[in-house]
PDB file with one MODEL, atoms N, CA, C and O in Angstrom:
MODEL        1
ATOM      1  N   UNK A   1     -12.809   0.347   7.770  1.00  0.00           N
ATOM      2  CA  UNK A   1     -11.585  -0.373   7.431  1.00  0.00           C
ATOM      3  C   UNK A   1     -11.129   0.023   6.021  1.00  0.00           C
ATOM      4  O   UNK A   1     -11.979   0.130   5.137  1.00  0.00           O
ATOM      5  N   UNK A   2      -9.686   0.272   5.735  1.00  0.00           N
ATOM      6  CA  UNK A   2      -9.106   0.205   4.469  1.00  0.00           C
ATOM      7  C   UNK A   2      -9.101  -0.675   3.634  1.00  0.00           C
ATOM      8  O   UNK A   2      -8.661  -1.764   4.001  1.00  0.00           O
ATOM      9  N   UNK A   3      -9.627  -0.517   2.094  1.00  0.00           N
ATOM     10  CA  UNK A   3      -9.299  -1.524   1.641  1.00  0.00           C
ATOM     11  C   UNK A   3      -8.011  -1.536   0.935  1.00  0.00           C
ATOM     12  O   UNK A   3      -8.040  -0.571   0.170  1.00  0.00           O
ATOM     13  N   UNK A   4      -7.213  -1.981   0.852  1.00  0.00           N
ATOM     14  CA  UNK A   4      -6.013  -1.929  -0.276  1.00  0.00           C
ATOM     15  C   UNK A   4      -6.055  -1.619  -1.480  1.00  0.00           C
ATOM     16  O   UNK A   4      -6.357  -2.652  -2.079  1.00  0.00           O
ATOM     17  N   UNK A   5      -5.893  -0.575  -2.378  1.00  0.00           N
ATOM     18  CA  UNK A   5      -5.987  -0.664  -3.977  1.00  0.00           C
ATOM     19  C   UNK A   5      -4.756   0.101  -4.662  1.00  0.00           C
ATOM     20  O   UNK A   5      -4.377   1.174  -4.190  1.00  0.00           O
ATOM     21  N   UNK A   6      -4.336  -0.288  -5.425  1.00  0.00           N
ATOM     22  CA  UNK A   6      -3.326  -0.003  -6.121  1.00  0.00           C
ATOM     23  C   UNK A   6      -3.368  -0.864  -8.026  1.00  0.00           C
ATOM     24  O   UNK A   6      -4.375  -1.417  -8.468  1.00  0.00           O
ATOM     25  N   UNK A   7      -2.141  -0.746  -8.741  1.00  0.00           N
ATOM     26  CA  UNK A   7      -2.029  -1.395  -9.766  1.00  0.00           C
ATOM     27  C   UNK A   7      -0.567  -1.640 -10.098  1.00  0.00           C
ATOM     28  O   UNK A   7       0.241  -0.749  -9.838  1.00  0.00           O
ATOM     29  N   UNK A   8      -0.182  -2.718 -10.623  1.00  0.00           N
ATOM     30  CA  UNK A   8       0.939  -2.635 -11.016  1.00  0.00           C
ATOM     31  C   UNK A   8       1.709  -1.945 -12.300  1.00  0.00           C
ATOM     32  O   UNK A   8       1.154  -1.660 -13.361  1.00  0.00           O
ATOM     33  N   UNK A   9       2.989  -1.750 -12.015  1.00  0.00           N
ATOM     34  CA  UNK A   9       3.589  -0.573 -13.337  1.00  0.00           C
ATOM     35  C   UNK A   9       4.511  -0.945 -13.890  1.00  0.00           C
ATOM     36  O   UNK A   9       4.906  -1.918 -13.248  1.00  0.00           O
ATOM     37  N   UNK A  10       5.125  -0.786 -14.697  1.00  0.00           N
ATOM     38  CA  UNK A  10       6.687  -0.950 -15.145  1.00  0.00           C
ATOM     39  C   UNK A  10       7.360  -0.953 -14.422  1.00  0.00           C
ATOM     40  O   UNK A  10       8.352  -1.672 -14.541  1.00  0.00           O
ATOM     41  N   UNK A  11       7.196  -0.230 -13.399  1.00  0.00           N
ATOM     42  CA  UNK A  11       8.728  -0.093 -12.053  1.00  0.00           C
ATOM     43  C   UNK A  11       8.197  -0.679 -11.042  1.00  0.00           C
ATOM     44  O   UNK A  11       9.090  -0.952 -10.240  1.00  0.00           O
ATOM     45  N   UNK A  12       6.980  -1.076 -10.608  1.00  0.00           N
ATOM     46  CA  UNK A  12       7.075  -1.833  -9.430  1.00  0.00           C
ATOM     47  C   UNK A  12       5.380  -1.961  -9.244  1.00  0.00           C
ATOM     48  O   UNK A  12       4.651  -2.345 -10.159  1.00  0.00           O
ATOM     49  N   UNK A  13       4.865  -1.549  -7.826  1.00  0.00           N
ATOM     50  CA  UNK A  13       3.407  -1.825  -7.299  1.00  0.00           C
ATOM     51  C   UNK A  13       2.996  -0.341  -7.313  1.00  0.00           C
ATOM     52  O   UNK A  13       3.872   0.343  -6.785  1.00  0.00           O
ATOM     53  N   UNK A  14       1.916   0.393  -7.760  1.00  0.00           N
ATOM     54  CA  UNK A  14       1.514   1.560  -7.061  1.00  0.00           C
ATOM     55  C   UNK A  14       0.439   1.274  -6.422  1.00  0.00           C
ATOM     56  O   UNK A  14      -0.569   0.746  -6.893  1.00  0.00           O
ATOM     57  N   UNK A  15       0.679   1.720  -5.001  1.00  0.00           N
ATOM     58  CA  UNK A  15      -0.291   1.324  -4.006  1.00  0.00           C
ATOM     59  C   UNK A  15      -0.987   2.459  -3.827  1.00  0.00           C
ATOM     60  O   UNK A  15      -0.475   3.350  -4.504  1.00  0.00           O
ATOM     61  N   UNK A  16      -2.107   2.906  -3.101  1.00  0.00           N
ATOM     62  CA  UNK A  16      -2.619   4.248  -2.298  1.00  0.00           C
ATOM     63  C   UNK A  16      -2.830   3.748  -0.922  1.00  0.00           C
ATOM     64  O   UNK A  16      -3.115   2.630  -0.493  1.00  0.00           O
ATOM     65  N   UNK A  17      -2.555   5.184  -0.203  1.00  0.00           N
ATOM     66  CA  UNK A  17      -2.564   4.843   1.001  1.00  0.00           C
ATOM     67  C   UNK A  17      -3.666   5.152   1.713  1.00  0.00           C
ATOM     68  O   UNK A  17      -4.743   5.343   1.147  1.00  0.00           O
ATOM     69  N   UNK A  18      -3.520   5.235   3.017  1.00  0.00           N
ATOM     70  CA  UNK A  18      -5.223   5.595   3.384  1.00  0.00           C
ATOM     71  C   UNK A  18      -5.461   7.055   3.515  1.00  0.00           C
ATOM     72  O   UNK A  18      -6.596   7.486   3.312  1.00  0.00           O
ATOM     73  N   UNK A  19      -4.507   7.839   3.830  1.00  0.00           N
ATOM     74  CA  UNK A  19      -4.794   9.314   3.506  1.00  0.00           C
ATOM     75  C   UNK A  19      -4.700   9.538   1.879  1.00  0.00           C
ATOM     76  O   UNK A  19      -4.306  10.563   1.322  1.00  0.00           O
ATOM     77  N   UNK A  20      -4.959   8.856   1.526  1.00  0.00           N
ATOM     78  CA  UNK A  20      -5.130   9.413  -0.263  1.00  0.00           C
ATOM     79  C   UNK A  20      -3.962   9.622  -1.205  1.00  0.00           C
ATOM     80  O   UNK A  20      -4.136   9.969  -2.373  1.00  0.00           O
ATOM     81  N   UNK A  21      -2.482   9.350  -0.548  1.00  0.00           N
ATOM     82  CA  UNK A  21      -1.347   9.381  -1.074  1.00  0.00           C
ATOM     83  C   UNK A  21      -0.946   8.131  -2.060  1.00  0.00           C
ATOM     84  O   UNK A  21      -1.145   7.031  -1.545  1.00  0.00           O
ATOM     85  N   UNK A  22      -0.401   8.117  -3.421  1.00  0.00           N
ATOM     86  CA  UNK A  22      -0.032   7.106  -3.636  1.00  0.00           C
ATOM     87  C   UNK A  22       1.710   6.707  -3.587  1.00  0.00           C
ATOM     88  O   UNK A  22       2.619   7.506  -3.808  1.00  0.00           O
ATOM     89  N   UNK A  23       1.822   5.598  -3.320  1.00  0.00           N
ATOM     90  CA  UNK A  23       3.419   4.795  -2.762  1.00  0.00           C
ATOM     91  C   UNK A  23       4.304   4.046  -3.891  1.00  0.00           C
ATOM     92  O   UNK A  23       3.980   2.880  -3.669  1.00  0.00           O
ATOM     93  N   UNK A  24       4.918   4.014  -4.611  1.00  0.00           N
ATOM     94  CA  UNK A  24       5.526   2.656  -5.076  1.00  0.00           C
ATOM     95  C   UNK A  24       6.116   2.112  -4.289  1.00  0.00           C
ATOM     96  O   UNK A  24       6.808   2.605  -3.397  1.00  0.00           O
ATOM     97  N   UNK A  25       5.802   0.394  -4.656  1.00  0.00           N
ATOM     98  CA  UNK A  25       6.214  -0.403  -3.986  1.00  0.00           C
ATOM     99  C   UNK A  25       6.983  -1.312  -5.047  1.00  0.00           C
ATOM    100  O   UNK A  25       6.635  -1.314  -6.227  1.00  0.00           O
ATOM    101  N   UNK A  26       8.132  -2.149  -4.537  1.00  0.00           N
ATOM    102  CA  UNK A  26       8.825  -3.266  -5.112  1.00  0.00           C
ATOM    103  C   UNK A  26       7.383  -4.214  -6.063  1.00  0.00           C
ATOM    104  O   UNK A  26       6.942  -4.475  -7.183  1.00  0.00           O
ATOM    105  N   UNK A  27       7.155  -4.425  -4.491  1.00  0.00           N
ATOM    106  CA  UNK A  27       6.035  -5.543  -5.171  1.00  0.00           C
ATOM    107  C   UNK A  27       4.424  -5.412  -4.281  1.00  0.00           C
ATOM    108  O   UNK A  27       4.093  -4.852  -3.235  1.00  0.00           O
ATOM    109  N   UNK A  28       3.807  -6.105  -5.143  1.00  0.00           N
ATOM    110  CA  UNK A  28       2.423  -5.724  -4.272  1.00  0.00           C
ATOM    111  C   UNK A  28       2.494  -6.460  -2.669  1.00  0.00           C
ATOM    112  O   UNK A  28       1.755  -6.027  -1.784  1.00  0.00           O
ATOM    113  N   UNK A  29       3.253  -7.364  -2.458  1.00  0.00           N
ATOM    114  CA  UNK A  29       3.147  -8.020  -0.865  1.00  0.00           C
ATOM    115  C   UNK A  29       3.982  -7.041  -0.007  1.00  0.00           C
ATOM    116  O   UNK A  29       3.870  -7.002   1.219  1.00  0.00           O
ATOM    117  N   UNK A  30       4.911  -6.173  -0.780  1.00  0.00           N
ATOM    118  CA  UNK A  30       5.449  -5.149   0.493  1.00  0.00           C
ATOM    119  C   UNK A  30       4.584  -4.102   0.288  1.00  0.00           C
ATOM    120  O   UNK A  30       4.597  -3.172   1.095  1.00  0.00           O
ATOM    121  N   UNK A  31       3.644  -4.088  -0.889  1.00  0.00           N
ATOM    122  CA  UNK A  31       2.574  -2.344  -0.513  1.00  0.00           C
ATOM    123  C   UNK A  31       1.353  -3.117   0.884  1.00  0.00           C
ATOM    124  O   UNK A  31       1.085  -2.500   1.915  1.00  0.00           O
ATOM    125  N   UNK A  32       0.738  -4.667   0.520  1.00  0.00           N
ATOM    126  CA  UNK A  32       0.127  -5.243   1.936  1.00  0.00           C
ATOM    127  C   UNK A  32       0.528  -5.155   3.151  1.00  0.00           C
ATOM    128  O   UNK A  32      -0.079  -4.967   4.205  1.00  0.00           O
ATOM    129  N   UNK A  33       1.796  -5.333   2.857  1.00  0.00           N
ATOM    130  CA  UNK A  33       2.750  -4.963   4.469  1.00  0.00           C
ATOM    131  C   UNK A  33       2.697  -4.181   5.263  1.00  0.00           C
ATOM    132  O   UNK A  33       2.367  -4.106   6.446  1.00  0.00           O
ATOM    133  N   UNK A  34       3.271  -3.209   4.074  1.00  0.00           N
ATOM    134  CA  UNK A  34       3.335  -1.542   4.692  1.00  0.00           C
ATOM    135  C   UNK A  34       1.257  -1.371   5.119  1.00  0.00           C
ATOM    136  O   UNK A  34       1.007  -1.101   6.294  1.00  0.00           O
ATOM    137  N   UNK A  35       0.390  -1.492   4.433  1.00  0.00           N
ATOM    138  CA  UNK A  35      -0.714  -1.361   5.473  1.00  0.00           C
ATOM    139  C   UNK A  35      -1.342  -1.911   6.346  1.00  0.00           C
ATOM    140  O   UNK A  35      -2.251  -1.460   7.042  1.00  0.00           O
ATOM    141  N   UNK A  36      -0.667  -3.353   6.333  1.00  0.00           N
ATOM    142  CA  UNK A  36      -1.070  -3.975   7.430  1.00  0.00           C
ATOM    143  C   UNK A  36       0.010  -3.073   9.180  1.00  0.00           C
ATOM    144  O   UNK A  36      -0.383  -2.758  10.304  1.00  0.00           O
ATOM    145  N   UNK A  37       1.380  -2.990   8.488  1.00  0.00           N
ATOM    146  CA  UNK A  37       1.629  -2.132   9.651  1.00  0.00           C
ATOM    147  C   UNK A  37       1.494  -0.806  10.073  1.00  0.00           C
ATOM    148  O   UNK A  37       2.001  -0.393  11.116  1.00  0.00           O
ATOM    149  N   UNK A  38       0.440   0.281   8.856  1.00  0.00           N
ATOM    150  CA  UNK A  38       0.232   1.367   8.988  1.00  0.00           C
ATOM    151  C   UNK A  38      -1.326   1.204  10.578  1.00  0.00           C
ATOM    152  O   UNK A  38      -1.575   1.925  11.544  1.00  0.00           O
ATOM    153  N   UNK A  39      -2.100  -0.377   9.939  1.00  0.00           N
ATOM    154  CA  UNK A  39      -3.255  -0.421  10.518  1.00  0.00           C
ATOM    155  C   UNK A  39      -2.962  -0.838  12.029  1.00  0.00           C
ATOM    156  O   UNK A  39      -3.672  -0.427  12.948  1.00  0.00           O
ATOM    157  N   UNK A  40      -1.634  -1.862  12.268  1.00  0.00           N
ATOM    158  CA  UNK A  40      -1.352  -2.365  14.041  1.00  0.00           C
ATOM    159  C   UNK A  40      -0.701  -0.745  14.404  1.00  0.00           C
ATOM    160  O   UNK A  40      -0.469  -0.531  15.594  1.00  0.00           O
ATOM    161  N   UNK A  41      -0.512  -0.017  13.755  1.00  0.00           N
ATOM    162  CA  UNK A  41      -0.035   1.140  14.511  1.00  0.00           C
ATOM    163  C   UNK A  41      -1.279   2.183  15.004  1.00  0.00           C
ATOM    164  O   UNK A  41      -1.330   2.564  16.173  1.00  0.00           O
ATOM    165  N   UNK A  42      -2.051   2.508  14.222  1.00  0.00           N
ATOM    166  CA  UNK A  42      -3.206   2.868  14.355  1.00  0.00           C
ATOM    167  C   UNK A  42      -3.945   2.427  15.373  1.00  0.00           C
ATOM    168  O   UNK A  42      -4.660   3.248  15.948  1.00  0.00           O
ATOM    169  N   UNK A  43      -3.931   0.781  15.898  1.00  0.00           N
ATOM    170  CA  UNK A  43      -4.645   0.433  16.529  1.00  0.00           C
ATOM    171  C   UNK A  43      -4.044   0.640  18.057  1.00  0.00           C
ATOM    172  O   UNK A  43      -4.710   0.298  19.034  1.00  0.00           O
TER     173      UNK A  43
ENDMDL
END
């Protein structure tokens, strides 16, 4: 299972993803989002 990790920045959330990419996000509950729906797709 993924765990979520990222930090927040001046401009928003930086999240990483599960292939090793990192994302900005608005905020950290839309970088949770986006992997909670990366993980129901997966499944």
């Amino acid at each position: 299972m993924f765990v979520p990790k990222g930090y927040n920045t001046g401009c928003g959330f930086t999240g990483f993803l599960p292939d090793g990419r990192r994302m900005v996000f608005p905020t950290q509950d839309e970088y949770l989002d986006f992997i909670a729906e990366l993980e129901n797709d997966a499944a």
